[in-house]
N, C-alpha and C positions, 0 to 999 in steps of 0.2 A: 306634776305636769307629765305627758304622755311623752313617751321616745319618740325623737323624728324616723320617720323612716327614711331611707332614700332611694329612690327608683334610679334606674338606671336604664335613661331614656336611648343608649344605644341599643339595645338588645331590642325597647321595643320599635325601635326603626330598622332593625335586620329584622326583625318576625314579619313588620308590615313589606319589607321588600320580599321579601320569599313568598307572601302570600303573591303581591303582585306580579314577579317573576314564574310561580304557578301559573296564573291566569293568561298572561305573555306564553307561556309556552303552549296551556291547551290553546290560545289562538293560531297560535303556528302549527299543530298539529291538524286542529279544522283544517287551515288554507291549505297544509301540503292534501289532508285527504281531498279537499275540494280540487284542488291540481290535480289532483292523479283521476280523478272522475271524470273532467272534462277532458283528459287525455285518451281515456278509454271509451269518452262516447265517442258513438258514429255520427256523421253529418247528416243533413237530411239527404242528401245525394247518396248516401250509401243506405241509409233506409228505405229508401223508395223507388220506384221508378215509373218513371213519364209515363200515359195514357191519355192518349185523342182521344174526344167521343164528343158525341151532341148531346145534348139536351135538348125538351119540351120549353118550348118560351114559356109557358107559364111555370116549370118547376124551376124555372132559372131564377123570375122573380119571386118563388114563396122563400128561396136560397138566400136570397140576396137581405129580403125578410127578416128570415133566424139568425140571418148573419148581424145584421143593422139592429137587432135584437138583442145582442150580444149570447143569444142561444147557441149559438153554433161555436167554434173559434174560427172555423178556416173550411171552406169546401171540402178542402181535401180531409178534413177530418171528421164530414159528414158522411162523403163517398166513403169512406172505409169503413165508417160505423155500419153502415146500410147494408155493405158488401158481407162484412161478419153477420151480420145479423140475418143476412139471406141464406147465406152460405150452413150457418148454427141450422135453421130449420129444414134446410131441403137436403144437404150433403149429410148431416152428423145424425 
C-alpha cells in the first residue's frame, strides 16, 4: 500500500493570499498612477481659449453632419484639426 502524503492546506492558502495580495497592490498602484495623472492634467479651460467667429450656413450644416456622423467628436476638435493642417502647409 502507498504512503499517505499529507499536504498542508495552510501554506497553500498563504501562497493563494500573497498571490492575491499581489494583485491588490498592483491595483493600488494603477489607481494611485491614475490619481496623479488626472491631477497633472489641464482642464479644458486651461488648454484652450474662447474664439468668436462665423461661419458659412452651409459649412455649419456639412459640421453638424460629421458631427451626427460620429466623424467628428466636437467642433472644436474639427477647428483645430483644419487650423494645423492650414497652418503645416502654408507656415512650415
Amino acid at each position: 500500500m502507498p504512503k499517505k502524503v499529507k499536504v498542508n492546506k495552510l501554506k497553500l492558502k498563504k501562497k493563494s493570499k500573497l498571490k492575491n495580495n499581489d494583485k491588490e497592490e498592483e491595483k493600488e498602484l494603477d489607481l494611485k498612477e491614475k490619481l496623479k495623472k488626472r491631477r497633472e492634467k489641464k482642464s479644458f479651460e486651461e488648454k484652450h481659449v474662447r474664439v468668436t467667429t462665423y461661419l458659412e450656413k452651409s459649412l455649419r450644416e456639412k459640421m453638424e453632419l460629421l458631427k451626427d456622423k460620429n466623424v467628428i467628436e466636437s467642433y472644436t476638435q474639427l477647428v483645430n484639426l483644419a487650423i494645423k493642417h492650414y497652418i503645416a502647409k502654408h507656415l512650415e
